[in-house]
C-alpha positions, -999 to +999 in steps of 0.1 A: +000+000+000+015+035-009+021+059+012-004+085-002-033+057-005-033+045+033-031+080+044-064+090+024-078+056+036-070+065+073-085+100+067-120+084+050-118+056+082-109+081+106-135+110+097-165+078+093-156+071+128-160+106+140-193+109+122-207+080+141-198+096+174-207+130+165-239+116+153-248+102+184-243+135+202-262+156+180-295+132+181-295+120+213-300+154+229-277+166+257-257+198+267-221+184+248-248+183+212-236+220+196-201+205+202-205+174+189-227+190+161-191+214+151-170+181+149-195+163+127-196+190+101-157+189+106-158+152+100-176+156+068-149+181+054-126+156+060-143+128+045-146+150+013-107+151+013-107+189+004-082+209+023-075+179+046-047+194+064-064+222+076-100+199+086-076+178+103-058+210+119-093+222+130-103+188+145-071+192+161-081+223+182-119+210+183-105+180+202-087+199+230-128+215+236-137+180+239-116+169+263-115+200+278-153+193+284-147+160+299-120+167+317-102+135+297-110+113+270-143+102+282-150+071+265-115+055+275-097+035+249-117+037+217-112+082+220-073+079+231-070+058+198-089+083+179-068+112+192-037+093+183-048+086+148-061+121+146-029+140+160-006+117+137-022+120+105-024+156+109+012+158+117+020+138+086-001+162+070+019+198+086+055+180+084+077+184+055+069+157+031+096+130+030+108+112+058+091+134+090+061+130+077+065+093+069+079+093+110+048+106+120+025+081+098+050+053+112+046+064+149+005+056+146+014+021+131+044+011+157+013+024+186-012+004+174+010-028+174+022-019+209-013-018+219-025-056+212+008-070+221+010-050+257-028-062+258-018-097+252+011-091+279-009-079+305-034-107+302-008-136+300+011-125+333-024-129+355-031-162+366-069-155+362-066-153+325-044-181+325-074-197+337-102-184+320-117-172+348-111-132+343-130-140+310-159-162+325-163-134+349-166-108+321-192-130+305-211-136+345-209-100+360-202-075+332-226-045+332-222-044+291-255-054+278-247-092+281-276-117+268-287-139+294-279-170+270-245-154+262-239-155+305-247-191+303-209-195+285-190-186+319-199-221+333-185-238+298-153-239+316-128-255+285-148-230+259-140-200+284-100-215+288-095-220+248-107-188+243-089-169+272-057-184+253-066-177+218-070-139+226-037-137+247-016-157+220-029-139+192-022-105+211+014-113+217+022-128+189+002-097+167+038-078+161+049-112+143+026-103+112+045-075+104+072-102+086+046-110+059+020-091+041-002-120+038+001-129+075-005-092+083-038-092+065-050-122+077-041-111+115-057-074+109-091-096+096-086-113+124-086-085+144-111-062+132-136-095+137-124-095+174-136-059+180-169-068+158-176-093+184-169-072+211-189-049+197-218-073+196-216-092+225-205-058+250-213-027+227-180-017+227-189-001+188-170+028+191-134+007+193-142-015+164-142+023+140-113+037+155-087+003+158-099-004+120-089+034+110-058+029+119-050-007+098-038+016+067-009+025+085+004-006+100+000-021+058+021+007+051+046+002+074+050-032+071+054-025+035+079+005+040+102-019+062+100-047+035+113-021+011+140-012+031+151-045+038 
């Protein structure tokens, strides 16, 4: 993937993302909707992909209003991933063109890797997902909007185990892909179907828009290191 394509994809991935969670402000009422209602049209300029630098600038500045608002990212994971993609690709954008702006694109990839394996690290170091039973409790006590049936799989003990290990080794071993494209894509599908369960089973939507905005980049980087190799 070329450099210029995966940054336009990021921006189109990025700015649909943004939509969605500006949308949600701006119809479902509240004091934060005239906010919410300045990043969505913000979000559409970007999407367009005229004068992306500056929409990106602007979302820039918007975002510090946000979080100024909240007092901190306020949805947790899924908004610290959307400021990183935000802040990088609008760096790429502002740097000189060559290899600063390629740095800055690079950085979002290298974070985004970082953040399933240290996932995957934390997990395998606790004995309770060792044994499934941080999982089994996630699946018995979670407040996400869990289907009783769906609560019924924290007593399937060995389902529970397999798939407490599946996540862990796959989060580890993530930065591995980055040695073959075909590996990589495969690992990014699987990936992006993780977060599309998570977002059924927990609705956790919101992380599935931003962690899949940010695949461009880790394509192009793992195609940018092959090149250099």
């Amino acid at each position: 993937m070329t450099f210029e394509l995966a940054l336009r994809a990021t921006e189109i991935l990025l700015a649909l993302a943004l939509i969605q969670q500006s949308v949600e402000h701006v119809f479902g009422g509240g004091p934060a909707r005239r906010l919410f209602a300045v990043r969505l049209l913000l979000a559409l300029a970007l999407l367009s992909g005229v004068y992306s630098a500056w929409s990106l600038a602007l979302l820039s500045l918007h975002s510090l209003a946000v979080l100024h608002r909240f007092q901190g990212p306020y949805n947790g994971g899924s908004d610290r991933m959307g400021l990183l993609i935000l802040y990088c690709i609008c760096l790429t954008h502002w740097l000189p063109a060559g290899l600063l702006s390629e740095v800055a694109f690079g950085y979002l990839a290298v974070q985004v890797v970082l953040s399933y394996f240290m996932s995957g690290q934390v997990k395998i170091v606790n004995a309770d997902w060792r044994s499934g039973q941080a999982l089994a409790d996630v699946f018995a006590f979670s407040a996400y909007p869990v289907s009783e049936s769906l609560r019924g799989l924290a007593a399937r003990k060995q389902t529970v185990l397999a798939a407490s290990w599946s996540v862990m080794l796959f989060e580890v071993l993530f930065p591995l892909a980055l040695l073959n494209q075909a590996i990589l894509i495969g690992a990014l599908g699987v990936a992006a179907a993780f977060h599309l369960a998570n977002a059924c089973l927990f609705g956790l939507n919101r992380f599935l828009w931003f962690w899949i905005a940010s695949y461009p980049s880790i394509l192009w980087l793992q195609a940018r290191l092959m090149q250099g190799a």
